[in-house]
N, C-alpha and C positions, 0 to 999 in steps of 0.2 A: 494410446492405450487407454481403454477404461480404468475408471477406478477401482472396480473388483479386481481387473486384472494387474492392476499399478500395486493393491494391496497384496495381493497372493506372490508376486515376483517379486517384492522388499521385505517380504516374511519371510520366503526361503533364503533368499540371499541373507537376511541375518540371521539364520538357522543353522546356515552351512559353516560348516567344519575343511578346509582346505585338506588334512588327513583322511576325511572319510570321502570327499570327493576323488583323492588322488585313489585310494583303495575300489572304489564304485569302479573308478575307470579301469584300473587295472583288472577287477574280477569280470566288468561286462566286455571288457575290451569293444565298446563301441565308439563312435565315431561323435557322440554326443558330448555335450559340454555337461560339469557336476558341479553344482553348489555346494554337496555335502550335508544338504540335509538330510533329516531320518524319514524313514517312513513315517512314523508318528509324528515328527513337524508336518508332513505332508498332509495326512489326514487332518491334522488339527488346525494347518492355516487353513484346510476347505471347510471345517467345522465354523470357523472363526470368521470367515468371510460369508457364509451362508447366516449368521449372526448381525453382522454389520452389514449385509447387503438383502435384507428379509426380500421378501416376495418376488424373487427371481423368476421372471417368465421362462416358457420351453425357449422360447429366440433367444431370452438373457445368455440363459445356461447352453445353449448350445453355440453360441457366438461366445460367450467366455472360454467353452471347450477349446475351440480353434483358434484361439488369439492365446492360452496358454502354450498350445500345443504348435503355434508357428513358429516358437523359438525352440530352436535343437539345444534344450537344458533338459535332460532326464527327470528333473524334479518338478519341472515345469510342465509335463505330458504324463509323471504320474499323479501330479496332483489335476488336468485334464480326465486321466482314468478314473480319480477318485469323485471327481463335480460329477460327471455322468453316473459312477454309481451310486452316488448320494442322491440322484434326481432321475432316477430309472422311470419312476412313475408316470413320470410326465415324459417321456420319449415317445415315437410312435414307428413306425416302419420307413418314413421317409429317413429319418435318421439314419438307416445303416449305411447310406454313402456319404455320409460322413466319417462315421465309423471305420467304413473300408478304407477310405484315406488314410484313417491313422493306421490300420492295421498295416495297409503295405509301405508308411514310413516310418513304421516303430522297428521292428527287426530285432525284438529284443523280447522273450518270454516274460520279464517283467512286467511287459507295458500290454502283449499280446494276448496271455492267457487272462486278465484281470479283464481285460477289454470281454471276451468273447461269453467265459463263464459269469462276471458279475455283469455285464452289461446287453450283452447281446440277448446271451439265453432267456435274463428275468424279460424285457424287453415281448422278445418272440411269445414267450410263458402265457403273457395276458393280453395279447392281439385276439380281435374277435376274429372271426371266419375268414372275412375279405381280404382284411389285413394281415392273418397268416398265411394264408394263399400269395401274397404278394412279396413275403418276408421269406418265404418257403422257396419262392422265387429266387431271390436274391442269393438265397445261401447255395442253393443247388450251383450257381454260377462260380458260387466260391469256389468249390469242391471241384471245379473242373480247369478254374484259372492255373497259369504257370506260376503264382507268387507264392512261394511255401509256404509265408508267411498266411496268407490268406485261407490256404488249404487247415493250415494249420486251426485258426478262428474257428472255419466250419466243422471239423472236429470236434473240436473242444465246447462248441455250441451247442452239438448234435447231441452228444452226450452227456449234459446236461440237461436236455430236452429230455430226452431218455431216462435220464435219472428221474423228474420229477412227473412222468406220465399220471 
């Protein structure tokens, strides 16, 4: 494991609350493992780790994404959700299959609608021509795939496209 990624997994683990882990599982009813941290521990160990780890490349941060997000911990794919949106900027189009990965093994509106509206939509928002033609691409597929989950993304993408015409 990297170091970002060594420090972001021993942050939430001492974050967590065994009560609010057991509550998380029982409200998502998913299949996922809970530390118990808060949102706000989430956001702030990626605050804190974007501090301790300065000038993260697009590979850093998107190779951090998938190495939080290979472990089935909830806190661990939404602090994955939060690096990506903390580093939108730097994405580009090749990125949405990675994104789609998470989309169709998250299964959880927590992890899906953060993904699509903070992440996708800003993403698509500031692609120049080429690269929304090929992003535009990407999404139209969604919309027609059988993973609801996915279907779901492009909605929620779309519509925030929409919103910010």
């Amino acid at each position: 494991m990297s170091d970002a990624g060594s420090f972001v997994d021993a942050t939430l683990q001492a974050e967590g609350d065994p009560y609010r882990a057991a509550a998380a599982q029982e409200r998502l009813g998913s299949d996922l493992r809970f530390y118990g941290a808060s949102v706000g521990a989430v956001r702030g160990t990626i605050r804190d780790a974007g501090r301790r780890y300065p000038g993260l490349t697009h590979d850093d941060i998107t190779a951090l994404s998938s190495e939080l997000w290979a472990v089935p911990v909830f806190e661990r794919r939404l602090a994955a959700v939060v690096l990506l949106q903390s580093n939108v900027r730097v994405l580009d189009n090749s990125d949405l299959s990675r994104i789609e990965g998470f989309v169709r093994s998250a299964r959880l509106r927590e992890l899906v609608d953060p993904l699509a509206v903070d992440v996708v939509g800003p993403l698509v928002e500031r692609l120049d021509a080429p690269g929304r033609a090929r992003a535009d691409g990407v999404l139209n597929r969604w919309a027609g795939d059988g993973d609801p989950w996915l279907r779901r993304a492009y909605l929620l993408t779309k519509r925030r496209l929409e919103q910010h015409l």
